[in-house]
C-alpha positions as CSV (number, residue, x, y, z in Angstrom):
1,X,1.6,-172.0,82.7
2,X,5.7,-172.8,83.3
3,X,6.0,-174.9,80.3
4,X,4.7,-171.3,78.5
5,X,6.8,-168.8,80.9
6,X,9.6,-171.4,79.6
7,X,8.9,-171.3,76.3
8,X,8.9,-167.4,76.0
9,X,12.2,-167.0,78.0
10,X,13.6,-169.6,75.2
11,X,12.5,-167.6,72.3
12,X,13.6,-164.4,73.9
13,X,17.3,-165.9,74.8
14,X,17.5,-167.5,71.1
15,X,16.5,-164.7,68.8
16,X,19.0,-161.8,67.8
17,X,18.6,-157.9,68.6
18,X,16.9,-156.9,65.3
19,X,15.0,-160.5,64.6
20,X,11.6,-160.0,62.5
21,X,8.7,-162.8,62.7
22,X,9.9,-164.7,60.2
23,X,12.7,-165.9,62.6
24,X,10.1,-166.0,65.0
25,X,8.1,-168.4,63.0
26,X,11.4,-170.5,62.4
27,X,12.4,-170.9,66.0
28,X,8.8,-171.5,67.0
29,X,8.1,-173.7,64.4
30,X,4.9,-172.6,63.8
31,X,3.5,-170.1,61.5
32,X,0.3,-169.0,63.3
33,X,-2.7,-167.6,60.5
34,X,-5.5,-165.6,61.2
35,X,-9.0,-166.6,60.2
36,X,-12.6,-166.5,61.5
37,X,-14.3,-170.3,61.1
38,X,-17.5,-168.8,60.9
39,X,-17.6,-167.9,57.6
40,X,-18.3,-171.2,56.4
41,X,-17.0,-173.0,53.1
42,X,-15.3,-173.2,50.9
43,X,-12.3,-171.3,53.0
44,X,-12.6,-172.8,56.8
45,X,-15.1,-174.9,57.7
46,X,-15.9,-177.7,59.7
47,X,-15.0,-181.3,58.0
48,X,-17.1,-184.4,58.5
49,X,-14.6,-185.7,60.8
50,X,-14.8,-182.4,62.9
51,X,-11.5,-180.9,61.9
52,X,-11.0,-177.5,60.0
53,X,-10.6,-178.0,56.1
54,X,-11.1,-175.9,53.6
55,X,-9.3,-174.5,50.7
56,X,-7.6,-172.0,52.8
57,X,-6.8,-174.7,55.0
58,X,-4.9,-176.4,53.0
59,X,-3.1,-173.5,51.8
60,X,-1.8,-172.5,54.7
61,X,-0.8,-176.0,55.7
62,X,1.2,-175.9,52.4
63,X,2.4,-172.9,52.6
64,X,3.9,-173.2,55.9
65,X,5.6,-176.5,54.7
66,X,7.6,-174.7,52.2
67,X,8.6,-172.5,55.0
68,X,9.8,-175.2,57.5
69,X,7.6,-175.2,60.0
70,X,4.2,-176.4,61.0
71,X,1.0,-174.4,60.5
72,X,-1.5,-173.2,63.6
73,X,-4.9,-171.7,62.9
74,X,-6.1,-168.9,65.0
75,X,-9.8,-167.8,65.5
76,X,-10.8,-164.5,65.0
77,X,-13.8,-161.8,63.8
78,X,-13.1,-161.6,60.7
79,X,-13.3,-157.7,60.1
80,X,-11.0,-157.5,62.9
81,X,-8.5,-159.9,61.4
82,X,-5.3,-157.4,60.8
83,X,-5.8,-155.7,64.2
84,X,-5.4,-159.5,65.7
85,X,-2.3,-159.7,63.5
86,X,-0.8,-155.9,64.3
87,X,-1.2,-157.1,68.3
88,X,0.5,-159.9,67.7
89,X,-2.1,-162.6,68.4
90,X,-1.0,-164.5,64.6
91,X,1.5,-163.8,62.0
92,X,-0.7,-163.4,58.8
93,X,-4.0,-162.8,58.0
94,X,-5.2,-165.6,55.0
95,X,-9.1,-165.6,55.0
96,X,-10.6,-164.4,51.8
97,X,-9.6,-160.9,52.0
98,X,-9.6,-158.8,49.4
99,X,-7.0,-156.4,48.0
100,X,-7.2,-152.7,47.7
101,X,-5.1,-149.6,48.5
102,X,-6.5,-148.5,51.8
103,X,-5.6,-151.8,53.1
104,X,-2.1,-152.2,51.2
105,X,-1.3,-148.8,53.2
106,X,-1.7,-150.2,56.5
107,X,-0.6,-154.1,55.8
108,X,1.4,-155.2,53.1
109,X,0.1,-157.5,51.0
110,X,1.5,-161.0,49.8
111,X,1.3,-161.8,46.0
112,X,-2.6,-163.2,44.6
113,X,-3.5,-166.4,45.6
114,X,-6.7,-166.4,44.1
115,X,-8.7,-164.4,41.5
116,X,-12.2,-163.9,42.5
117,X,-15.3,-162.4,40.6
118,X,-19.2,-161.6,42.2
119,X,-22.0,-163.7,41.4
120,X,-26.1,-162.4,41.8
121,X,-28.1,-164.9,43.0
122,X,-32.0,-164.5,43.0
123,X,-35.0,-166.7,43.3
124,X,-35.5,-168.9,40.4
125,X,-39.2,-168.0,40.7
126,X,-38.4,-164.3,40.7
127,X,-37.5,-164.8,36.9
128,X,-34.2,-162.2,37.8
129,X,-32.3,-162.1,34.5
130,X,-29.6,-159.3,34.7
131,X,-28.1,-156.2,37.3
132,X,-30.5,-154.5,35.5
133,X,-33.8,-156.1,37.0
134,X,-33.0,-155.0,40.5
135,X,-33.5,-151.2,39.6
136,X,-37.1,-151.8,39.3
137,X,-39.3,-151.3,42.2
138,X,-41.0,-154.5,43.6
139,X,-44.7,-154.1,44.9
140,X,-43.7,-150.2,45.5
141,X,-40.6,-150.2,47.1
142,X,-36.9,-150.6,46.1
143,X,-35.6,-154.1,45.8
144,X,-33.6,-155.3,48.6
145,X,-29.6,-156.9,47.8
146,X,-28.2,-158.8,51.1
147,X,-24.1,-158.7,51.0
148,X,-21.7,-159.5,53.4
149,X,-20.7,-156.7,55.5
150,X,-17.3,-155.1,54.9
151,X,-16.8,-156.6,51.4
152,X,-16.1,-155.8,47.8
153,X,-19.3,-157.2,46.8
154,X,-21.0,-154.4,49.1
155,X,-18.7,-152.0,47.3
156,X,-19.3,-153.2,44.2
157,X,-23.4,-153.0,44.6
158,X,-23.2,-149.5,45.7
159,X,-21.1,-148.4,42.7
160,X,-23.5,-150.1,40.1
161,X,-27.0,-149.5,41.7
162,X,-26.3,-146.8,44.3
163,X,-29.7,-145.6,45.8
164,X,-32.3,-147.8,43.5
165,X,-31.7,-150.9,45.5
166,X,-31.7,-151.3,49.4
167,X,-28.3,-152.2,50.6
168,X,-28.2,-154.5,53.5
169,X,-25.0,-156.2,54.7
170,X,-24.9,-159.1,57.0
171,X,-22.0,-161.2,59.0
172,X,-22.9,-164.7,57.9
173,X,-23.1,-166.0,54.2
174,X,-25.7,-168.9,55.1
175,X,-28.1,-166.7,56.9
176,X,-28.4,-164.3,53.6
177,X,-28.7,-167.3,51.1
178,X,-32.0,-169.0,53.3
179,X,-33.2,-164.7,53.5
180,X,-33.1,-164.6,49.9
181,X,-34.5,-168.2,49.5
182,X,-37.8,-166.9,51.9
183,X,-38.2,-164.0,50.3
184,X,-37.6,-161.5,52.7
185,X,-34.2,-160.4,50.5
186,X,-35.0,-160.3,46.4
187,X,-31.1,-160.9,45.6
188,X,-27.9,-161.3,47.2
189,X,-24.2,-161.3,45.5
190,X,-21.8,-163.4,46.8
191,X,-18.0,-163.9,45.8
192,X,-17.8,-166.7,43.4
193,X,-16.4,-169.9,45.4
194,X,-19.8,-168.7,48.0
195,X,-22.1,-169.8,44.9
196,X,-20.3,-172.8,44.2
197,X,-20.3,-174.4,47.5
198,X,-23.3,-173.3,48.4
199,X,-25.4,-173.2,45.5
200,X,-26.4,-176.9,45.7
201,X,-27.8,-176.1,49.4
202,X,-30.5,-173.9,48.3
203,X,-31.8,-175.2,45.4
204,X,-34.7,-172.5,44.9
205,X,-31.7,-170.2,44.5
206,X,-30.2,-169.4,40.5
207,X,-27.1,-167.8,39.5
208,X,-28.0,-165.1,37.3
209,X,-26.0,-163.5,34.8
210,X,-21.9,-163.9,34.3
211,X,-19.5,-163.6,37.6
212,X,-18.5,-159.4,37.4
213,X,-16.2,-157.3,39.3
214,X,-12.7,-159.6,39.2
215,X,-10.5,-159.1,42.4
216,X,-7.5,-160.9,44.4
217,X,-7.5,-162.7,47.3
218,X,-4.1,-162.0,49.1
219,X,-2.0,-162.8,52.2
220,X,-1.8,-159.9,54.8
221,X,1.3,-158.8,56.5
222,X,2.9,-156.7,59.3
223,X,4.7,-154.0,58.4
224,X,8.3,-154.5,58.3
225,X,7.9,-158.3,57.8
226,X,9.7,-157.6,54.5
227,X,11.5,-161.4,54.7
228,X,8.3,-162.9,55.8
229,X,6.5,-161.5,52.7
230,X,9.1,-162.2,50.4
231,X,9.2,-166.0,51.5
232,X,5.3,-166.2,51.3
233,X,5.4,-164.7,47.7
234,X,7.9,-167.7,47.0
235,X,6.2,-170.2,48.0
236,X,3.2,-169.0,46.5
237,X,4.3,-168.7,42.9
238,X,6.3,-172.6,43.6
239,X,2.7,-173.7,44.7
240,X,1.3,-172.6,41.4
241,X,4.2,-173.6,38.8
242,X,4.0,-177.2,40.2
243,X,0.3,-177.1,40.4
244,X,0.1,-177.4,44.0
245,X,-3.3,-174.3,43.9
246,X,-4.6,-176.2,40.9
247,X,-5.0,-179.0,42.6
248,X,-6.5,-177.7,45.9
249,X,-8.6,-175.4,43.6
250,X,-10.3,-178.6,41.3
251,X,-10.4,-180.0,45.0
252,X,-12.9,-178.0,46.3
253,X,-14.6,-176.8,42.6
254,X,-13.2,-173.4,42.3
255,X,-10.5,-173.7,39.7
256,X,-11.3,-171.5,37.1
257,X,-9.7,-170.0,33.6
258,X,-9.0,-166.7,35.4
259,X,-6.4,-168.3,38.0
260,X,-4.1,-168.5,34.6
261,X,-3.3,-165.1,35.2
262,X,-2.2,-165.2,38.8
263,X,2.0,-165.8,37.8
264,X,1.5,-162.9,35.8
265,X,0.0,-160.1,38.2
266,X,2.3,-161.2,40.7
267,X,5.1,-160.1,38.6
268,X,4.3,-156.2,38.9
269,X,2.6,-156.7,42.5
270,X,1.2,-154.6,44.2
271,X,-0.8,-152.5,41.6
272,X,0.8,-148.7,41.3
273,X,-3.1,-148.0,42.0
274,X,-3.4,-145.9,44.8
275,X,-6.1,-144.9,47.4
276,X,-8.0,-141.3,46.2
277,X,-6.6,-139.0,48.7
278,X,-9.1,-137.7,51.7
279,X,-11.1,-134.6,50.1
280,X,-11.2,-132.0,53.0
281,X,-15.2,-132.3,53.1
282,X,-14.4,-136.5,54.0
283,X,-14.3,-136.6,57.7
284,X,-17.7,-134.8,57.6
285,X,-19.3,-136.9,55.2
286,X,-18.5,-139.6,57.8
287,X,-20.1,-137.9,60.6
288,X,-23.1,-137.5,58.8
289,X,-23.5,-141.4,57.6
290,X,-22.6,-142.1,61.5
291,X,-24.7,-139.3,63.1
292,X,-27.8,-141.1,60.5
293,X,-26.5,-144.3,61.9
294,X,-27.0,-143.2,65.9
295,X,-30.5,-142.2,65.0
296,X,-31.3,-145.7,64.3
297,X,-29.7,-146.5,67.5
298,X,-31.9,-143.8,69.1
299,X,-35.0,-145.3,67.8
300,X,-34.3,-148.9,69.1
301,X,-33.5,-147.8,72.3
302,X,-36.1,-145.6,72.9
303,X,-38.7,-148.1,71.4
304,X,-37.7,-151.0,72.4
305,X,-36.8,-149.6,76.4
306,X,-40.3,-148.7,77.3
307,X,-42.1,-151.8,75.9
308,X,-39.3,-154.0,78.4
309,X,-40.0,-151.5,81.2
310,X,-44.0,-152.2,80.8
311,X,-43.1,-156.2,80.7
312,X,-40.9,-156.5,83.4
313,X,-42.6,-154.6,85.4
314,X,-45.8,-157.1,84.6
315,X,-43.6,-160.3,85.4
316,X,-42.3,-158.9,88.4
317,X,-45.9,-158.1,89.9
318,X,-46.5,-161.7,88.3
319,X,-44.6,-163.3,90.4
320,X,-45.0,-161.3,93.8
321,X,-48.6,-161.2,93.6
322,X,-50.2,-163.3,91.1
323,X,-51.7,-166.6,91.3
324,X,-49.3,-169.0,92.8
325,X,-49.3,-171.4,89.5
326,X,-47.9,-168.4,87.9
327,X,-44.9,-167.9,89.4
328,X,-43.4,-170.9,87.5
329,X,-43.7,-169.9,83.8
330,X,-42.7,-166.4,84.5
331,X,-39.5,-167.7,86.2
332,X,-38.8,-169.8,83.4
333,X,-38.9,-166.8,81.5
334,X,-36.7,-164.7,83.3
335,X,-34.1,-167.2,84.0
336,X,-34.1,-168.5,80.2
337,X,-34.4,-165.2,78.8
338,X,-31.3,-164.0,81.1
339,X,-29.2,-167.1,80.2
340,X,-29.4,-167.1,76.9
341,X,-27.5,-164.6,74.7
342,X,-29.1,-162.0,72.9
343,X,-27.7,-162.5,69.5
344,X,-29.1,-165.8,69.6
345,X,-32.5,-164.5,70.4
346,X,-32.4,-162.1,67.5
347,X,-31.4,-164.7,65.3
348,X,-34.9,-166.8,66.1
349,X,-37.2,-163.8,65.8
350,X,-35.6,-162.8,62.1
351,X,-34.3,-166.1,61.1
352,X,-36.0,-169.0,62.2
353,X,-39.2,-167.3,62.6
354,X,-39.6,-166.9,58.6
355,X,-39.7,-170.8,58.4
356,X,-43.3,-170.9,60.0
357,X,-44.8,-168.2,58.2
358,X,-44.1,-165.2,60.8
359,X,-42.2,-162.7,59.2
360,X,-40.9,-159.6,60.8
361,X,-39.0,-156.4,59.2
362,X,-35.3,-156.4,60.0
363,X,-36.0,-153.2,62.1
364,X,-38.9,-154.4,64.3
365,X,-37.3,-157.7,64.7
366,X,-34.5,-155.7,66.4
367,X,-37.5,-153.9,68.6
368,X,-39.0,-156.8,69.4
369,X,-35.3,-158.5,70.5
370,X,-34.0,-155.9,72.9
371,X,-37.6,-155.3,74.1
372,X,-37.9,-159.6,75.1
373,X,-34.3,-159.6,76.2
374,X,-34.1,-156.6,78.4
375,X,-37.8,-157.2,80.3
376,X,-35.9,-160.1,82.0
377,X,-33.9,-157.9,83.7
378,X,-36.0,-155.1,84.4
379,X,-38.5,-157.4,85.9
380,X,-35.6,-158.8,88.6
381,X,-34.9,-154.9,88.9
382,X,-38.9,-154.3,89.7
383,X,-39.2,-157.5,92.1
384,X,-36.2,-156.0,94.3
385,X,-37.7,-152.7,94.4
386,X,-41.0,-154.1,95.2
387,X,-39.7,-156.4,97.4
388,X,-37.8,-153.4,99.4
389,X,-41.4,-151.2,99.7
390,X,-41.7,-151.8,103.4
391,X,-44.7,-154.3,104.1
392,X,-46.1,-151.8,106.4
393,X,-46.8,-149.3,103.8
394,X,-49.0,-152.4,102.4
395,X,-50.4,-153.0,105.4
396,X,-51.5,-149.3,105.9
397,X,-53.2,-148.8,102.6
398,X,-55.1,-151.9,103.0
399,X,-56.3,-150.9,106.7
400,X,-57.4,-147.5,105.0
401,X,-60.2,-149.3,103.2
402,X,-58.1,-149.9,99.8
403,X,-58.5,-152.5,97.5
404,X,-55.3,-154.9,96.9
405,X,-55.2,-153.6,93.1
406,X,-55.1,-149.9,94.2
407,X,-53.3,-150.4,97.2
408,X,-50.8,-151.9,94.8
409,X,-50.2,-149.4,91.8
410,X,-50.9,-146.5,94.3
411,X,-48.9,-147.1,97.0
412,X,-46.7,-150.0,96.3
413,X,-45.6,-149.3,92.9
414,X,-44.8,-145.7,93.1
415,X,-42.5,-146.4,96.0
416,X,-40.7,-149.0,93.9
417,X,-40.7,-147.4,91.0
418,X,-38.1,-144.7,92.8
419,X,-35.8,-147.0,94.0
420,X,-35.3,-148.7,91.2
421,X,-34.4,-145.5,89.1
422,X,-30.2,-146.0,89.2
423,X,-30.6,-149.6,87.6
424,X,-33.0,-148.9,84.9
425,X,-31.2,-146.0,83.9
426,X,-27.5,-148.2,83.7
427,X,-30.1,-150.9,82.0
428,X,-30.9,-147.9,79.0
429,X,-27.6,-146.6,78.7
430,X,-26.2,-150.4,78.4
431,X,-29.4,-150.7,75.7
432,X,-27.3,-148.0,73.6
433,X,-24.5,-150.1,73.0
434,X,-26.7,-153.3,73.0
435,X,-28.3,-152.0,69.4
436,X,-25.3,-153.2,68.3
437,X,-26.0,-156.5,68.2
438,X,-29.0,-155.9,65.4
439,X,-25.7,-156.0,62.8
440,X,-26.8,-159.5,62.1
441,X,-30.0,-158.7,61.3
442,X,-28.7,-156.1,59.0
443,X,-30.1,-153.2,61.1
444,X,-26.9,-150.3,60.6
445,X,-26.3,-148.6,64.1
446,X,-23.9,-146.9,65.4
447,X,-21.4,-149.1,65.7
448,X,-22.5,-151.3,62.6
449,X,-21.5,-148.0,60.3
450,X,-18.9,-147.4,62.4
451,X,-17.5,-150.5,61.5
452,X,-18.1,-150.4,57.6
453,X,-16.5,-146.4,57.5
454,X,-13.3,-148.2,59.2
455,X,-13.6,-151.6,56.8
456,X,-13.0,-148.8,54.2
457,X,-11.0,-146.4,56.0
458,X,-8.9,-148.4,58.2
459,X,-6.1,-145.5,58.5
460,X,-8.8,-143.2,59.9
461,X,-9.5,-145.5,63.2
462,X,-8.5,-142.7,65.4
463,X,-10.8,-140.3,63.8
464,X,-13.7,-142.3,63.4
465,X,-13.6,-143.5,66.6
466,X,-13.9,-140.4,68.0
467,X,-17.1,-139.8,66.0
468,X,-18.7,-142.9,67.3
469,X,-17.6,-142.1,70.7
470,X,-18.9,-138.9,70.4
471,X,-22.2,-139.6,69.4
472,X,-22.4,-142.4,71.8
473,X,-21.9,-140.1,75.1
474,X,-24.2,-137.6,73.5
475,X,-27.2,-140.1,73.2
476,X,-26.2,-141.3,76.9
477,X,-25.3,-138.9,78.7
478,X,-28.5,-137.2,78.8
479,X,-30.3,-140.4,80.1
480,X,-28.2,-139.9,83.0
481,X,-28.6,-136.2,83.6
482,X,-32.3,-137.1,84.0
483,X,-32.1,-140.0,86.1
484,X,-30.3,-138.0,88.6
485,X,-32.9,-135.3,88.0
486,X,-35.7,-138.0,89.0
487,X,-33.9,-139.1,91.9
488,X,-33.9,-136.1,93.4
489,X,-37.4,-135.2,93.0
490,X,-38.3,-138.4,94.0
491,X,-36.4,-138.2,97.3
492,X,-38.0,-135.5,98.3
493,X,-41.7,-137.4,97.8
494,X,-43.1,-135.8,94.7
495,X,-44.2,-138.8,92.8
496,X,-44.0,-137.7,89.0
């Protein structure tokens, strides 16, 4: 903690009034890159030896050679990259990122590194031979295309097939490739170094058709880092007249003819292409794609809520006043259910699941996660409430002649059932936001279109935020409204 305190008085005393980040980097000695791991080969990955490598790995440990200094990888989600850099948590953004003119208006963009074009990939045994295939329905519905979220591959299958295919976008690359292999997706389209490296890990898989839809790879920026850019842009172009990025390229089997051409659109970069201005009609266009989005987080939450309710509520009686052998198992799956995350959960019932002949639909799967997940903690919220029914009010219904089993769920249950309204209700309102998760699944909430609208729209954050927020209160809010409703008429002994 001093050596740090120390290290940032040192910086501040050394660098001038008016110093940008490249004298930051130079008096640091460290260039610091932004780039999220998890994305697999070939750009950052994990090594045999346990170290990062990758072709972007070794591009920015070049890169920041020819700038003097020594190169420092920082982790991040990678759709979230640029805000990392703009708060000042890395100096560039280099991860496979893609050029276009909404993002050129809000970072400035280095000069090409790499030239990238989309590949569709299909089961060999599907006998998939062009675009043109995936128009036609598959045992009556539309054919479903997995893409990674947020990219010009998502873009680009929207602009060619629009509404005849089903559009699902996913965070991993991996997880899509062994979906497509099992059959639960009929074709996915990957950037071009994706089908290389991977393409040899799932046989059953076959590149169909000729790589479309060429684009640039490029280094973001801060604005205002002016000198930064221009030195990156030098180096750059060096690295490919002395065939430094061939030789990285042939490295990792992604050299191709159309990397010829990166000294030459560098010379005229950026291109004068510009971003369509906003038609008037845009912002509510984008309420309607997120309002269409909150009804799918509407539907988990009040399907999936009810279903934990019903389970917890049996796990909780379980344990309280079930056989004694039973206590065990149903504490193992509260505690295991409550110490494990839910994204991991999710990505057993929809991913692992598959591999022993149990498929589930992506939307059902999410269903079936929340519900398992949440009926941990509702059951630990019924056992305290049942738990807090004073044992006298037992003990009475018993001495009126009742049976255990009616004393319980007439007397017992009610009771508890009251007191544990407040949690519950925080438990459905926290459920909301917790549809998010169901993004890896490639279930769109809320906050899963939220975050494609601001992928493509990332000067509108403000107003789309808004939006989401928006909706988000106006799903919740209610729950509350009731809850305190309840209370009250619970308080006053109506039992509803």
């Amino acid at each position: 903690m001093r050596r740090g305190l120390l290290a940032l008085l040192l910086l501040l005393l050394v660098l001038p009034l008016g110093a940008d980040t490249l004298d930051e980097v130079g008096v640091r000695g460290v260039l610091r890159w932004a780039g999220d791991a998890s994305g697999g080969g070939p750009y950052i990955f994990d090594g045999p030896d346990g170290a990062l490598t990758g072709f972007e790995v070794e591009l920015a440990r070049e890169l920041a050679g020819r700038l003097g200094v020594k190169d420092a990888f920082v982790q991040g989600q990678w759709d979230k990259l640029p805000q990392l850099m703009d708060r000042g948590g890395a100096d560039i953004v280099l991860n496979g990122y893609e050029w276009s003119a909404e993002r050129e208006a809000s970072w400035p963009s280095s000069v090409p590194y790499y030239v990238y074009t989309l590949q569709l990939m299909a089961r060999k045994s599907d006998g998939l031979s062009s675009w043109e295939d995936l128009r036609r329905p598959r045992e009556g519905r539309r054919q479903r295309v997995g893409v990674l979220s947020g990219s010009a591959a998502e873009r680009c299958v929207r602009e060619r097939l629009g509404e005849s295919v089903e559009i699902l976008g996913y965070d991993g690359v991996t997880n899509v490739l062994r979906l497509v292999e099992q059959g639960q997706l009929d074709a996915t389209v990957q950037d071009l170094p994706i089908a290389v490296h991977y393409g040899p890990q799932f046989p059953a898989l076959v590149r169909v058709g000729d790589p479309v839809a060429p684009g640039w790879y490029v280094i973001f920026t801060r604005k205002g880092d002016e000198r930064l850019k221009a030195r990156i842009n030098e180096a750059l172009r060096g690295m490919f007249l002395d065939g430094t990025l061939r030789r990285i390229y042939a490295k990792y089997g992604i050299w191709s003819p159309e990397q010829e051409s990166l000294v030459a659109i560098g010379a005229h970069w950026p291109p004068a292409a510009a971003s369509a201005p906003r038609a008037p009609t845009e912002p509510l266009r984008w309420f309607a794609l997120l309002a269409k989005a909150a009804w799918t987080t509407l539907e988990l939450a009040v399907l999936s809520m009810p279903l934990a309710m019903l389970v917890g509520l049996l796990v909780a009686l379980g344990r309280l006043y079930g056989p004694r052998w039973l206590g065990i198992p149903l504490e193992v799956y509260v505690e295991f259910l409550r110490g494990t995350p839910l994204l991991l959960q999710l990505f057993v019932i929809y991913y692992l699941l598959p591999g022993i002949g149990i498929r589930i639909p992506a939307f059902w799967a999410g269903v079936l996660g929340l519900a398992i997940n949440y009926s941990a903690y509702e059951a630990e919220n019924y056992r305290a409430g049942l738990l807090a029914v004073p044992k006298g009010q037992w003990e009475a219904a018993l001495s009126l002649g009742m049976a255990p089993r009616v004393a319980l769920w007439r007397v017992v249950v009610p009771q508890a059932l009251r007191i544990v309204i407040p949690p519950v209700t925080n438990d459905f309102i926290a459920l909301f936001k917790d549809t998010s998760v169901c993004s890896v699944i490639a279930v769109v909430d809320l906050t899963g279109a939220y975050n494609r609208l601001y992928n493509d729209h990332p000067r509108e954050v403000l107003q789309l935020g808004l939006m989401a927020a928006f909706l988000y209160l106006a799903m919740s809010y209610p729950m509350s409204l009731l809850a305190r409703r309840l209370e009250r008429r619970l308080g006053h002994g109506r039992i509803a």
